[in-house]
KEKE-3310 file (N, C-alpha, C; in steps of 0.2 Angstrom, whole numbers, plus 5000, padded with zeros to 4 digits):
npx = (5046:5051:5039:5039:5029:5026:5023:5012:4996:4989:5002:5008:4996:5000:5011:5009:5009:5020:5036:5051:5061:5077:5080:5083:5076:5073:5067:5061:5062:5054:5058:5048:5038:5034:5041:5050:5041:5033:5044:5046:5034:5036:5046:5039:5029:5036:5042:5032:5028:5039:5050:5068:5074:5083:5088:5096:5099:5105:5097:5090:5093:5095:5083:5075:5070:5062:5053:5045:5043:5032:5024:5019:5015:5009:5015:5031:5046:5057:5055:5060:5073:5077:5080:5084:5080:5077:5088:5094:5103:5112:5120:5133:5133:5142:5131:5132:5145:5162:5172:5185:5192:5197:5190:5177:5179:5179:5168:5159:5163:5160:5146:5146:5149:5138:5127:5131:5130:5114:5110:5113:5102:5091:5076:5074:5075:5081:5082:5089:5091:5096:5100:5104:5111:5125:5134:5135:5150:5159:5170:5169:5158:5159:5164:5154:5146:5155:5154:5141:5139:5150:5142:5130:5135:5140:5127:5122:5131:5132:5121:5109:5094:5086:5077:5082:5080:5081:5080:5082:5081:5076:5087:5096:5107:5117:5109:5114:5120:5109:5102:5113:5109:5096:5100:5105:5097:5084:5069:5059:5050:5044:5040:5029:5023:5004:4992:4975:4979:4987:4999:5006:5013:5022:5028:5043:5052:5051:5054:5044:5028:5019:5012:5010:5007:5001:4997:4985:4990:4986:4979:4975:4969:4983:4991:4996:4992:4988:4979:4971:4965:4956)
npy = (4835:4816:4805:4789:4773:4763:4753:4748:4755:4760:4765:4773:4785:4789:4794:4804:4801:4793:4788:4799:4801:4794:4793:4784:4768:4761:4746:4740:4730:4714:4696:4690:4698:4702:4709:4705:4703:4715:4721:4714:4715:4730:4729:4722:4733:4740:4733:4730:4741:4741:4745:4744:4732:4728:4714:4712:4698:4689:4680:4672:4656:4660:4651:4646:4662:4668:4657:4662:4672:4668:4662:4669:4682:4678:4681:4678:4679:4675:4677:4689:4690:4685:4694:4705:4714:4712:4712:4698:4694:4683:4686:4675:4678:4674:4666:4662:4666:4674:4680:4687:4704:4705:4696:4700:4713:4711:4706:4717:4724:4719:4721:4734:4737:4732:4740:4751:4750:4746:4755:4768:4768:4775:4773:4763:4752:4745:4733:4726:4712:4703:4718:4716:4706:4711:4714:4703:4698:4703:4708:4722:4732:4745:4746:4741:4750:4761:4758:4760:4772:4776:4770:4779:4788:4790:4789:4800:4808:4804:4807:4798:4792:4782:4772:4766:4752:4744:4733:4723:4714:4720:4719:4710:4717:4730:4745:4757:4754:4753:4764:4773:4766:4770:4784:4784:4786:4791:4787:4778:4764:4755:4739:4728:4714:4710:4704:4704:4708:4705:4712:4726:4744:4759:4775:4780:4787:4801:4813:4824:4831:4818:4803:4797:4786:4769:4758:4747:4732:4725:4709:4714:4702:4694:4704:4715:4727:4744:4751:4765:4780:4791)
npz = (4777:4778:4783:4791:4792:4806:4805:4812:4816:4827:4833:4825:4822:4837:4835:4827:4812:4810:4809:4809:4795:4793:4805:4821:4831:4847:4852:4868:4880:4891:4890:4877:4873:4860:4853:4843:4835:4830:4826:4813:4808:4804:4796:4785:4783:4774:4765:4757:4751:4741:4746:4750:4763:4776:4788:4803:4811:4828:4833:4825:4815:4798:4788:4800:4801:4788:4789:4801:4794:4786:4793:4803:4794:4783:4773:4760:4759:4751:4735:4738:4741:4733:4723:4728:4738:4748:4763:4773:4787:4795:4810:4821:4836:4853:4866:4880:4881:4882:4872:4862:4859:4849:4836:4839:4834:4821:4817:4820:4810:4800:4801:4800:4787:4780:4785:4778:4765:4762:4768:4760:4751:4747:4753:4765:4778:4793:4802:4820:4829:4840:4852:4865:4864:4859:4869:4875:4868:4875:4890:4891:4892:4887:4876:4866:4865:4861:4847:4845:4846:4834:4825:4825:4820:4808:4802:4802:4799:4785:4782:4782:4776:4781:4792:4807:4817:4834:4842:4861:4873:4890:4905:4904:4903:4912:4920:4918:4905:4894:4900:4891:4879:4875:4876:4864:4852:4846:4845:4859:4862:4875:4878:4889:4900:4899:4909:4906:4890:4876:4878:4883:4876:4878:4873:4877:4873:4858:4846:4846:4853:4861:4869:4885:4891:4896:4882:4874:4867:4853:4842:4827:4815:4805:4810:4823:4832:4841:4855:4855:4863:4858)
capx = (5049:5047:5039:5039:5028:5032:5017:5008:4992:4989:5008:5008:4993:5002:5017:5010:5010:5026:5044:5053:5065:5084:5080:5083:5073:5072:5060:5065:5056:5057:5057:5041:5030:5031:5047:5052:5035:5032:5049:5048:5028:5039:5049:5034:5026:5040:5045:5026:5031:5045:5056:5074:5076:5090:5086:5101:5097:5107:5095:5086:5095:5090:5077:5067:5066:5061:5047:5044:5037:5028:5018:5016:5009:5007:5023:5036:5053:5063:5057:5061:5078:5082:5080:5090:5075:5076:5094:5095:5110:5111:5126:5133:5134:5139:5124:5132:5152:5163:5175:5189:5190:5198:5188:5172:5179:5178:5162:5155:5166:5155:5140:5146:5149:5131:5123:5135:5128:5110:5110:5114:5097:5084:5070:5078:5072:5086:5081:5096:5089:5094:5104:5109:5119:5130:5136:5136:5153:5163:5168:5171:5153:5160:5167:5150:5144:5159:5153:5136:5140:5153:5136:5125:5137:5140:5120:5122:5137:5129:5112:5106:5085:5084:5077:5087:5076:5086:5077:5080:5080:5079:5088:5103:5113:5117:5103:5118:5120:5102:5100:5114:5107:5092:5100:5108:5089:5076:5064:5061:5046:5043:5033:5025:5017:4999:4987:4972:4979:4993:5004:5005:5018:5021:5031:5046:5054:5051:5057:5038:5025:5018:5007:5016:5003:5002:4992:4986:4992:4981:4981:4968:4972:4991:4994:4995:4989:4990:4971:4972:4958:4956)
capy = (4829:4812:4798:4779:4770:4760:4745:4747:4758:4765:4769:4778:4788:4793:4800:4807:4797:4789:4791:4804:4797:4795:4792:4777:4768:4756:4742:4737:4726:4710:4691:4686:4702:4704:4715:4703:4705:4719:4722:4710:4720:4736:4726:4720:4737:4743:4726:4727:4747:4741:4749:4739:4732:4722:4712:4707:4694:4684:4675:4665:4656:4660:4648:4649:4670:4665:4653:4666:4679:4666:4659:4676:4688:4676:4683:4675:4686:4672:4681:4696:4690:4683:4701:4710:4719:4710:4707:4695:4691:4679:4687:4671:4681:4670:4668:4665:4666:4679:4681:4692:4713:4704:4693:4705:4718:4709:4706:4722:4727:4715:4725:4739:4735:4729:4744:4757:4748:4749:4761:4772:4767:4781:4772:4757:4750:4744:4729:4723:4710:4706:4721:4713:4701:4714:4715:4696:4698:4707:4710:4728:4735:4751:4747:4739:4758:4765:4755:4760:4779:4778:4768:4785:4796:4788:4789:4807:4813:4802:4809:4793:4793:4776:4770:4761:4751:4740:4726:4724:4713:4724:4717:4709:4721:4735:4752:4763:4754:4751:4771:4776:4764:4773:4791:4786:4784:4798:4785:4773:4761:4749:4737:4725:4711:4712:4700:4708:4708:4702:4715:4734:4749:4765:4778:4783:4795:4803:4819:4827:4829:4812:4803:4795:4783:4763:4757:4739:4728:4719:4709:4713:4698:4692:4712:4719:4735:4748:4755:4772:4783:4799)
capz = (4782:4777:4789:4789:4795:4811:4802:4818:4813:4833:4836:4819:4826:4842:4834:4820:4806:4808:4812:4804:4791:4796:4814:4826:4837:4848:4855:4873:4886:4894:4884:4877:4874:4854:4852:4837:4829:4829:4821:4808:4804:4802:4790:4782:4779:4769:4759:4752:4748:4737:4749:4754:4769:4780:4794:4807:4819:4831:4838:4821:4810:4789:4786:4805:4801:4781:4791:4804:4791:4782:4795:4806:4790:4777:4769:4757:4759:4748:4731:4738:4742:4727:4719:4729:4740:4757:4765:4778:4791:4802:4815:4826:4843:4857:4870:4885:4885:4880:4866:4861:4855:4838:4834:4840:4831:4814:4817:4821:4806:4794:4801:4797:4779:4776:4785:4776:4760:4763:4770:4756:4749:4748:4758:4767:4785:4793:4809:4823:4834:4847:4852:4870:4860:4856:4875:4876:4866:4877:4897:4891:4888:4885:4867:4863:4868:4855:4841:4843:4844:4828:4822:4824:4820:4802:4799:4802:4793:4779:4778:4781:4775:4782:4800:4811:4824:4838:4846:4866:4879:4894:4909:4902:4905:4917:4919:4914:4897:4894:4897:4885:4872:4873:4873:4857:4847:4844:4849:4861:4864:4879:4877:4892:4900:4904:4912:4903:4887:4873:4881:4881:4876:4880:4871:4883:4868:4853:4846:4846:4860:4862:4876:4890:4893:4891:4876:4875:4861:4853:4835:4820:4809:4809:4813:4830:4832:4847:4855:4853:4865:4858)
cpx = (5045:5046:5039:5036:5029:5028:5013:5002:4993:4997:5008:5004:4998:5007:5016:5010:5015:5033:5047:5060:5073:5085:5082:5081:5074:5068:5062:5058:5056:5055:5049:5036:5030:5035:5048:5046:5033:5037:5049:5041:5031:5043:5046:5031:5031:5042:5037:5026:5037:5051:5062:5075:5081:5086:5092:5099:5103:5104:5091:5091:5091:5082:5072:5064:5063:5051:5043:5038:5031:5021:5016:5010:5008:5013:5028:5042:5058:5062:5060:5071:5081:5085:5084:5086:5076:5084:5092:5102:5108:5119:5126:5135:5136:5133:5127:5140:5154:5169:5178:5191:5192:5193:5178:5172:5176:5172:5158:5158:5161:5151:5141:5147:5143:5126:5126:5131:5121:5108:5109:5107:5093:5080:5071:5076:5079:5082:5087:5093:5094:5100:5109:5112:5125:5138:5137:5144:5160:5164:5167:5164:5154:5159:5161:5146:5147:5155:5145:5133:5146:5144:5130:5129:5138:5135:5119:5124:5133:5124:5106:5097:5084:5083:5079:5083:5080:5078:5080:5080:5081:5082:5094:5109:5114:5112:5107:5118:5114:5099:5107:5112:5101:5093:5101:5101:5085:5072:5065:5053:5048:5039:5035:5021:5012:4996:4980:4972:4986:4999:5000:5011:5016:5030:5036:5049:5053:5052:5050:5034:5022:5015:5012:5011:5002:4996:4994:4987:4985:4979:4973:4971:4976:4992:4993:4995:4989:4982:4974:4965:4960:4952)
cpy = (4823:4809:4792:4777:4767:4752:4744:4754:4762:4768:4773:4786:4794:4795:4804:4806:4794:4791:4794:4802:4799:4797:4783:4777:4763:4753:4737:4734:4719:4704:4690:4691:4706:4709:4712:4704:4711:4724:4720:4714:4724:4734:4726:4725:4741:4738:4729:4737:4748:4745:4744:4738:4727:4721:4708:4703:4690:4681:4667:4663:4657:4658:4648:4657:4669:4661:4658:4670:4676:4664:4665:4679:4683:4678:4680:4678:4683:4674:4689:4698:4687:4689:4705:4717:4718:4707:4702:4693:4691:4680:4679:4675:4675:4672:4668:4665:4673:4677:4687:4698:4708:4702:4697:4708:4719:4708:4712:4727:4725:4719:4731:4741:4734:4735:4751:4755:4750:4752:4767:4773:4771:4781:4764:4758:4746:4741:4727:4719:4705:4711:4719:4707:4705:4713:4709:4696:4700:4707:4719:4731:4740:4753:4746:4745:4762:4762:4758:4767:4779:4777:4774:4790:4796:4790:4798:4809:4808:4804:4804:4795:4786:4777:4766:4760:4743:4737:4726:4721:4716:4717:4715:4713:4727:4742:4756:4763:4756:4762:4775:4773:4769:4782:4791:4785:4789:4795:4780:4770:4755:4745:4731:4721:4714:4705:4700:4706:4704:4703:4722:4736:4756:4768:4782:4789:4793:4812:4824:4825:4822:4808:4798:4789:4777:4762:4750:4739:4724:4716:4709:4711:4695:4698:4713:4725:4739:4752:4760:4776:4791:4804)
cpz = (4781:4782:4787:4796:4800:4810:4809:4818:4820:4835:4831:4822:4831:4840:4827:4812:4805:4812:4807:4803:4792:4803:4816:4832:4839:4852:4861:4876:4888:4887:4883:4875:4864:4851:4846:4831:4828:4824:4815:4806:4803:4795:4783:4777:4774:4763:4755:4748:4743:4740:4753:4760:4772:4788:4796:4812:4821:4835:4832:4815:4801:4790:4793:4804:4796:4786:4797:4798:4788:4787:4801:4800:4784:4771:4767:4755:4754:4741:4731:4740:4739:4723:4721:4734:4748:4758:4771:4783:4795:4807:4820:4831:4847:4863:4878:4888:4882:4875:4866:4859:4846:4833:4832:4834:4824:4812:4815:4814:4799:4794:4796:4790:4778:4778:4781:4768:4758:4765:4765:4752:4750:4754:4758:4775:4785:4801:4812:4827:4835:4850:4861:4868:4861:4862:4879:4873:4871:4885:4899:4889:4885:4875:4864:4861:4861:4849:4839:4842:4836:4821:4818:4821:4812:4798:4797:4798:4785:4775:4776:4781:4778:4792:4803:4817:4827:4841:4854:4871:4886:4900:4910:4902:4910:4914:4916:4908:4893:4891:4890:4878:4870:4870:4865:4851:4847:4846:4852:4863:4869:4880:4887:4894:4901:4905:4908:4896:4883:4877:4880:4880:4877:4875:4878:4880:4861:4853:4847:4852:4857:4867:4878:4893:4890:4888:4878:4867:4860:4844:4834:4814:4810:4811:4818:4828:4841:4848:4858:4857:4865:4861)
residu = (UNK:UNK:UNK:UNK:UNK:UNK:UNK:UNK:UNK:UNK:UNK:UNK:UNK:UNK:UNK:UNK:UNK:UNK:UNK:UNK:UNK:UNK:UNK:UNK:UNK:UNK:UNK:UNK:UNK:UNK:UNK:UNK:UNK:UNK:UNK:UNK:UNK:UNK:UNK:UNK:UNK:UNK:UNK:UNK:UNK:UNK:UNK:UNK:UNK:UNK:UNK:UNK:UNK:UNK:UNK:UNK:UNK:UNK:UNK:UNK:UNK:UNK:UNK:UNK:UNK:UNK:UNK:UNK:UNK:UNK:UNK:UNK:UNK:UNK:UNK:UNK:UNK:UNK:UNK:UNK:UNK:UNK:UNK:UNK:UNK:UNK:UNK:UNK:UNK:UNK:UNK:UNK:UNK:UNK:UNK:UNK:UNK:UNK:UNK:UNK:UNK:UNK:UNK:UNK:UNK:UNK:UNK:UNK:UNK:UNK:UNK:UNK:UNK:UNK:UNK:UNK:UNK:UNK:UNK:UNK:UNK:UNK:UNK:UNK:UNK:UNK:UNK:UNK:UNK:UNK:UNK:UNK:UNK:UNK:UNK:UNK:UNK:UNK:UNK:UNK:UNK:UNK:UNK:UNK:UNK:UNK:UNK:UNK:UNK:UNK:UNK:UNK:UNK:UNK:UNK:UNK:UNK:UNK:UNK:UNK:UNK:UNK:UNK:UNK:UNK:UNK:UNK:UNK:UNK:UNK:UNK:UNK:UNK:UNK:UNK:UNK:UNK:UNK:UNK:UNK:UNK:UNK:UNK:UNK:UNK:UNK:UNK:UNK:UNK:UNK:UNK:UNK:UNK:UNK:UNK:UNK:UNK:UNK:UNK:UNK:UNK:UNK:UNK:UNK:UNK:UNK:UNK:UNK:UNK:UNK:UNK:UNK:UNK:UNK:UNK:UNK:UNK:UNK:UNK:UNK:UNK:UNK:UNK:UNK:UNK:UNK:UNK:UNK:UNK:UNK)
# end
């Protein structure tokens, strides 16, 4: 059983070494507490392992995620995405109207073409930020629900090796969706303000026993890392 690292040394720890490869996770919690950074360090840890990654956002366009990685880790993704190592897609989501199933659809059809692509790739990290975009498209959340169950069910029947980690804002959207987004992932992290500290996270699932208790955040270097009391 392979793992991949999640680039964050104490979360590694509390699950074992990692997440077990051809899983999805997602990193939910409110604005502001280091959901995109910590995604984009997960990124990190596999680009510097020569392993292929795709990063979709709909909240930065190219060149601010490109200056993102540069001035967070010290990291230059634009040879790496001259080569053919690192995708990037900039989804245009609207932020706060709605738009039409056709229009939608053609969209979530593109995705599906780039992660069906990368995908196939042995050892490939696959990033979606921000997945309450997806729910900004539509008055029908349901479909947004269909697409993200054909999404796993793909992974499956393909054997997919790669980890599929969604990004999060909680609140944006109704508790029911929120819970089935989470049922649809093997793991789910919540991260949190604190007062005290940068933030903190708690493991709400993973497939193995695991501690249920919040850990502070806290960075060594440009890296965040997770304390760990053994």
């Amino acid at each position: 059983m392979r793992l991949v690292s999640t680039g964050v040394l104490g979360l590694d720890i509390l699950l074992g070494g990692g997440m077990v490869a051809g899983s999805t996770a997602l990193i939910i919690g409110p604005v502001d507490v280091l959901k995109v950074y910590i995604a984009q360090q997960y990124l990190i840890e596999g680009l510097k392992a020569n392993e292929c990654c795709l990063y979709v956002t709909s909240l930065d366009v190219k060149e601010k995620v490109k200056e993102q990685f540069k001035y967070r880790f010290g990291f230059d993704v634009e040879p790496l995405m001259d080569n053919g190592l690192f995708e990037l897609v900039e989804m245009e989501l609207p932020d706060n109207s709605r738009v039409d199933m056709h229009k939608f659809e053609n969209r979530f059809e593109s995705l599906r073409s780039i992660i069906t692509k990368v995908g196939e790739s042995n050892k490939c990290r696959i990033v979606i930020n921000n997945l309450l975009h997806f729910f900004y498209l539509t008055d029908d959340s349901s479909k947004i629900v269909e697409n993200l169950t054909w999404l796993d069910s793909f992974r499956q029947r393909s054997g997919s090796d790669s980890v599929l980690l969604y990004v999060m804002d909680s609140g944006g959207t109704s508790i029911m969706y929120e819970e089935v987004v989470k049922s649809l992932c093997d793991y789910v992290f919540e991260l949190a303000k604190s007062d005290s500290v940068i933030g903190k996270l708690k493991i709400l699932k993973a497939p193995t026993q695991h501690s249920v208790e919040w850990h502070e955040l806290f960075f060594s270097g440009q890296v965040i890392n997770l304390a760990v009391v053994m």
